[in-house]
C-alpha positions in Angstrom: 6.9 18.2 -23.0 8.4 15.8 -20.7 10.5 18.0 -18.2 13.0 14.8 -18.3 15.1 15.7 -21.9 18.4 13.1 -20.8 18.0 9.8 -21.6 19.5 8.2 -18.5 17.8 6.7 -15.9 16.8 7.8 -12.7 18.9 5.1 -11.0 21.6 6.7 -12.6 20.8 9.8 -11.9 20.4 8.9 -8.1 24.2 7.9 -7.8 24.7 11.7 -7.0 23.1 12.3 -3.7 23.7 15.7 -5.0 21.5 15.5 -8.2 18.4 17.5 -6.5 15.8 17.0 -9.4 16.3 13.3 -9.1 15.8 12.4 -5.6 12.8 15.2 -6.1 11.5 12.6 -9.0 12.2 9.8 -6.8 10.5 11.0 -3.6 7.8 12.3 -5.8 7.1 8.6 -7.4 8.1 6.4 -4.2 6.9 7.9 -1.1 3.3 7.2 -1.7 4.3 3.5 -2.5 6.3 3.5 0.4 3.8 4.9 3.0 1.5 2.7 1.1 3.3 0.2 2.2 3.7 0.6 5.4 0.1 0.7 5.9 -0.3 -2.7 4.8 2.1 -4.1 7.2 0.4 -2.9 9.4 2.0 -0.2 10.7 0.4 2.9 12.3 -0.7 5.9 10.9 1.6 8.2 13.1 4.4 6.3 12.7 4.0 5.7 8.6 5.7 9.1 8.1 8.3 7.9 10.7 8.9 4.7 8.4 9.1 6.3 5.0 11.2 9.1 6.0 13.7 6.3 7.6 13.5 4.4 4.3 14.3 7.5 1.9 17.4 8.5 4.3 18.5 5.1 4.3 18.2 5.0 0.4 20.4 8.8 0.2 23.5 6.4 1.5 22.5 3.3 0.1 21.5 4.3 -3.7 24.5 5.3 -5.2 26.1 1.9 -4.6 23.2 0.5 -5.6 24.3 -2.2 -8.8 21.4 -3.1 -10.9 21.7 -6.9 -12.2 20.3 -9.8 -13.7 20.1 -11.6 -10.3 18.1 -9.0 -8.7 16.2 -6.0 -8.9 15.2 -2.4 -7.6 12.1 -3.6 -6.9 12.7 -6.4 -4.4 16.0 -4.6 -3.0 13.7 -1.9 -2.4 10.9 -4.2 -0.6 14.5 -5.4 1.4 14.9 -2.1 2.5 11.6 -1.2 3.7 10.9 -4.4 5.5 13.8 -4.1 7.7 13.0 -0.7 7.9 10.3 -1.5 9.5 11.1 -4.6 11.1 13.8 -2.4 13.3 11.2 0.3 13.9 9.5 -2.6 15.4 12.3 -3.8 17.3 13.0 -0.3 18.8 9.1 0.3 19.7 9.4 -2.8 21.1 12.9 -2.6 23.4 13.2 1.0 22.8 16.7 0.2 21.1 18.1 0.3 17.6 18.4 -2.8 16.3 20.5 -4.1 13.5 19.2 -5.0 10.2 17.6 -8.6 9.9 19.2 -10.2 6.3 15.8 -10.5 4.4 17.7 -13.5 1.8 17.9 -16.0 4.4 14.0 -15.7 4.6 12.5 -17.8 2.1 9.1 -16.2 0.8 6.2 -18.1 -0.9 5.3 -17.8 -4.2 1.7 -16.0 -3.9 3.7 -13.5 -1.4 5.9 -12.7 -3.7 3.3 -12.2 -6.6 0.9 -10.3 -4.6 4.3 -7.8 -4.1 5.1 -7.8 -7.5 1.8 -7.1 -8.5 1.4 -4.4 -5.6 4.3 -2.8 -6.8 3.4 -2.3 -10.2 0.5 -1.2 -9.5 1.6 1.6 -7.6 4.3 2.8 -9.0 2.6 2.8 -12.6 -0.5 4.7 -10.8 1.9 7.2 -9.4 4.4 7.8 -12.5 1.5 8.3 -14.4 -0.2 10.8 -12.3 3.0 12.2 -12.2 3.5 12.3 -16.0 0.2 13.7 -17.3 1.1 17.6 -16.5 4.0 17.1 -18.6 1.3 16.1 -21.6 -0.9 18.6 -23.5 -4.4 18.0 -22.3 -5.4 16.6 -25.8 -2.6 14.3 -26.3 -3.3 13.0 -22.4 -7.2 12.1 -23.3 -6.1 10.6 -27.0 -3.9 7.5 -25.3 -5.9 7.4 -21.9 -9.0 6.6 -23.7 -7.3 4.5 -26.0 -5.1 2.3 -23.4 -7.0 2.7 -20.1 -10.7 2.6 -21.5 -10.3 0.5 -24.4 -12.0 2.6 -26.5 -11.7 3.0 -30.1 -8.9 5.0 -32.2 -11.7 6.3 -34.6 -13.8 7.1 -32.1 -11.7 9.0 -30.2 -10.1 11.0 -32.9 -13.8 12.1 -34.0 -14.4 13.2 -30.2 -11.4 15.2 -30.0 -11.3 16.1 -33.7 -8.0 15.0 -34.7 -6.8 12.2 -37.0 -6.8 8.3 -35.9 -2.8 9.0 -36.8 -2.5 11.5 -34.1 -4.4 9.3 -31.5 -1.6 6.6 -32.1 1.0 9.0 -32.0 -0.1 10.6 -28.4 -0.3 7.0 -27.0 3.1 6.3 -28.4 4.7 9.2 -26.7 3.1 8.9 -23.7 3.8 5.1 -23.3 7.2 5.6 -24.1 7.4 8.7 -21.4 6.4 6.1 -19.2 8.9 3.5 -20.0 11.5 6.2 -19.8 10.3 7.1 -16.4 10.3 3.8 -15.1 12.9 2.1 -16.6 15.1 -0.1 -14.8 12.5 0.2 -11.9 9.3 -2.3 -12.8 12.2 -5.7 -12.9 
């Protein structure tokens, strides 16, 4: 049962730095992708926990102003926030001063850059929301769509394996793919 019954999203949701469940949810699915990150710009173990933790506070006053549109998107204003996150924490290691933020849309970024983040992104946030999701699935409904989506493997076969119908297999990768669009929605643009 998913243990997210509303239907809006957890942008919305976020709007209220008050809304505990949701920045629980969001700290759950981001701060591996976020520490992730950091690591691959190179930033130091010890201060990765530093960086995250100055990226999630930044994001409790800067979320619930946040205004999705077609021009851009969580995931990019996100990658905004963390690089100049970290650029400053460079900066202060550096002169051992706060520095203002550097305006990341002046910077022009190449093409393969900005795949290689897109892709990065998905990646990791997919990974994470689903490892997040599967306690909310019954073990049997979990194994019918896995093996179905993830391994390729056949709806027949897999039903006979777990002795249920090829209609139920369908039906547990419907849910959970649609869990998972629910959970991420408005967050993989």
């Amino acid at each position: 049962m998913p243990s997210q019954s509303t239907s809006e999203t957890l942008l919305r949701r976020l709007r209220q730095p008050a809304n505990e469940r949701a920045w629980d949810r969001f700290v759950e699915l981001y701060a591996p992708l976020l520490y992730y990150w950091a690591g691959r710009s190179g930033c130091l173990e010890p201060d990765r926990a530093d960086l995250v933790q100055e990226v999630l506070l930044l994001l409790v006053q800067k979320l619930p102003d946040f205004q999705y549109d077609q021009k851009g998107s969580f995931r990019g204003w996100l990658r905004t926030v963390a690089l100049n996150c970290w650029r400053n924490q460079r900066r202060r290691d550096k002169n051992g001063l706060p520095t203002e933020p550097v305006d990341l849309e002046a910077i022009a970024v190449p093409d393969a850059v900005e795949q290689f983040w897109r892709e990065d992104y998905l990646h990791q946030l997919t990974r994470r929301a689903l490892m997040l999701m599967q306690r909310d699935f019954e073990e049997q409904t979990w194994k019918a769509c896995w093996s179905c989506v993830v391994e390729g493997r056949s709806p027949t076969v897999i039903a006979q394996e777990l002795g249920i119908s090829v209609g139920a297999v369908y039906v547990a990768k419907s849910r959970v793919i649609a869990r998972l669009r629910q959970e991420l929605e408005g967050m993989l643009d």
